[in-house]
C-alpha positions in Angstrom: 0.2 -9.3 33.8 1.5 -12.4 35.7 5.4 -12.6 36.0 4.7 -16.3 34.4 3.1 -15.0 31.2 6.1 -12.1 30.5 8.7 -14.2 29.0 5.9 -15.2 26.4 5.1 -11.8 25.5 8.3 -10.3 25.6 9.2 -13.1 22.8 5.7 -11.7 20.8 7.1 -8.7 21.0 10.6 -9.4 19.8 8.8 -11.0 16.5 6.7 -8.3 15.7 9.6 -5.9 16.1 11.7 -8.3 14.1 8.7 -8.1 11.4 8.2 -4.3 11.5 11.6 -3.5 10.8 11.8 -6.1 7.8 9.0 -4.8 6.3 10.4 -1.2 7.0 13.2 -2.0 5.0 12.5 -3.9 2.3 8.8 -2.3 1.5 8.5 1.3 2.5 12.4 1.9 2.0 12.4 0.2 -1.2 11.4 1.8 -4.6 8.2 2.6 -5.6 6.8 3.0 -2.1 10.1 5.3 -1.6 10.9 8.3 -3.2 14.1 8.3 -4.1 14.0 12.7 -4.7 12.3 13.3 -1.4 13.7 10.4 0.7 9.7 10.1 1.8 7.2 6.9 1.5 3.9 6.8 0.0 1.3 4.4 -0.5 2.3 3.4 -4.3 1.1 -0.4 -4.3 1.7 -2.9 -6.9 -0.6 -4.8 -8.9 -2.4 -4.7 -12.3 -6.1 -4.7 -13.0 -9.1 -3.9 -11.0 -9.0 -3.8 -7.7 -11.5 -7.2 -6.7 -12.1 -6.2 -3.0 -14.5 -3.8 -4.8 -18.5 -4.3 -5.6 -18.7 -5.3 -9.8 -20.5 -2.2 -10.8 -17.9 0.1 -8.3 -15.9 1.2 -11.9 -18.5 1.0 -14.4 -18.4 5.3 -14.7 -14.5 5.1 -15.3 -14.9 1.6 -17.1 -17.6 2.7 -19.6 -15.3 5.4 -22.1 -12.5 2.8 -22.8 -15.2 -0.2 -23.4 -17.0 2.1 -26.1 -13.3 2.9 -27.5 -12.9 -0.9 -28.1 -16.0 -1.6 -29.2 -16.7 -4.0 -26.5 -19.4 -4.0 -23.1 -17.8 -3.2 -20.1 -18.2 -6.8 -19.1 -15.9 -8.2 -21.8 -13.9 -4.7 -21.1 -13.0 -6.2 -17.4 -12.1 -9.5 -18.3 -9.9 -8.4 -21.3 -8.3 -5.6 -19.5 -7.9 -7.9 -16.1 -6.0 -10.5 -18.2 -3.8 -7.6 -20.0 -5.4 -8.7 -23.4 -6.1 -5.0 -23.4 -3.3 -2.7 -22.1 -4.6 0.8 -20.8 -1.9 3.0 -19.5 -4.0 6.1 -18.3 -6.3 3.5 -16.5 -3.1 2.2 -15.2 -2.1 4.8 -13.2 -5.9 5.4 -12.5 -6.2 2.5 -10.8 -2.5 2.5 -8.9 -3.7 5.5 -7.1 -7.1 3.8 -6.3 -5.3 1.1 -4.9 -2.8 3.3 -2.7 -5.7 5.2 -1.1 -7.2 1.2 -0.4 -3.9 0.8 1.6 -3.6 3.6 3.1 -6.8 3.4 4.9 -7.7 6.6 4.4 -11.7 7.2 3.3 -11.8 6.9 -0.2 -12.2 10.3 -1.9 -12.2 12.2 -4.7 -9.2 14.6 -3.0 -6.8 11.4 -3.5 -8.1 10.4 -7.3 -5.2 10.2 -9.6 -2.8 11.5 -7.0 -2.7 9.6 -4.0 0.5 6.7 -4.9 2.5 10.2 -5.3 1.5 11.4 -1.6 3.9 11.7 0.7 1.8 11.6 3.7 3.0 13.0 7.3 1.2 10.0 8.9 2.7 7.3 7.1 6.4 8.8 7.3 5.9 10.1 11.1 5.0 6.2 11.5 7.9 5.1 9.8 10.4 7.4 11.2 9.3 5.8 14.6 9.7 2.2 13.5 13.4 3.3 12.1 14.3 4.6 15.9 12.4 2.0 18.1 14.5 -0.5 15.4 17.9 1.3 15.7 17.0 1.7 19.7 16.2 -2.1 20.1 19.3 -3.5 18.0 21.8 -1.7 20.4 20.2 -2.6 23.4 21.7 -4.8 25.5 18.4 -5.8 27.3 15.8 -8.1 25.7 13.4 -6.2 27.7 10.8 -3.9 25.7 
C-alpha cells in the first residue's frame, strides 16, 4: 500500500474498531443475546412475526395446525398473526429460534429448530472474546497504529 493512502485506512480501521466494540457491548453483552447464568452469547434476535426474507409458502407446514385452530386459511393466519391480532406463544419461540439460526449464518437445519436462540456457540463466543482483547488491547495503546 502507498505510504499516501495509510493515514486513510488506518482512520477506516479506527472506525470499524470503534463500531465492533459498540456493538460488542451493547448487543452481544447485553440481555437476551447474553446469558446472564453462563456469561456466553447466542444468537437470540428480536422481532415478532414471520420472518419476511423468507419465500410465502416457506412456513405453510408449521403455519397450517394453528390456521385450522382458528378457523381461518393460512393466508388470513399470516396477516393476523403478523399484526399480533392473533398472539401464538409456542410459534413465538418457534420462530425466535428460526430467526437466530438466519443470523447466525449457519445453514438452516433441522439440528437448530426450536433450540438454536439458546446455543451458546464456540464460534460466536471465540469471535467475541477476540473483539473484547483487540478492544481492551487498542484502548491502552498508545499508538494509533493497528
Amino acid at each position: 500500500m502507498p505510504r499516501e493512502e495509510q493515514p486513510e485506512h488506518v482512520e477506516w480501521l479506527k472506525r470499524a474498531m470503534r463500531a465492533a466494540i459498540k456493538e460488542y457491548h451493547t448487543y452481544w453483552m447485553a440481555e437476551p443475546s447474553l446469558d446472564i447464568e453462563t456469561g456466553l452469547s447466542r444468537y437470540r434476535p428480536a422481532g415478532q412475526g414471520i420472518p419476511p426474507e423468507t419465500e410465502a409458502t416457506h412456513f405453510t407446514h408449521i403455519l397450517q395446525p394453528f390456521a385450522e385452530k382458528h378457523g381461518i386459511s393460512v393466508l388470513e393466519f399470516i396477516d393476523q398473526y403478523n399484526d399480533r391480532e392473533l398472539l401464538e406463544p409456542d410459534l413465538d419461540e418457534y420462530f425466535m429460534h428460526d430467526r437466530g439460526v438466519r443470523e447466525s449464518g449457519h445453514d438452516t437445519t433441522y439440528r437448530f429448530e426450536k433450540r438454536c436462540a439458546n446455543l451458546a456457540t464456540i464460534d460466536l463466543n471465540a469471535l467475541l472474546f477476540k473483539v473484547s482483547v483487540e478492544g481492551q488491547t487498542r484502548e491502552r495503546s498508545p499508538s494509533p497504529a493497528f
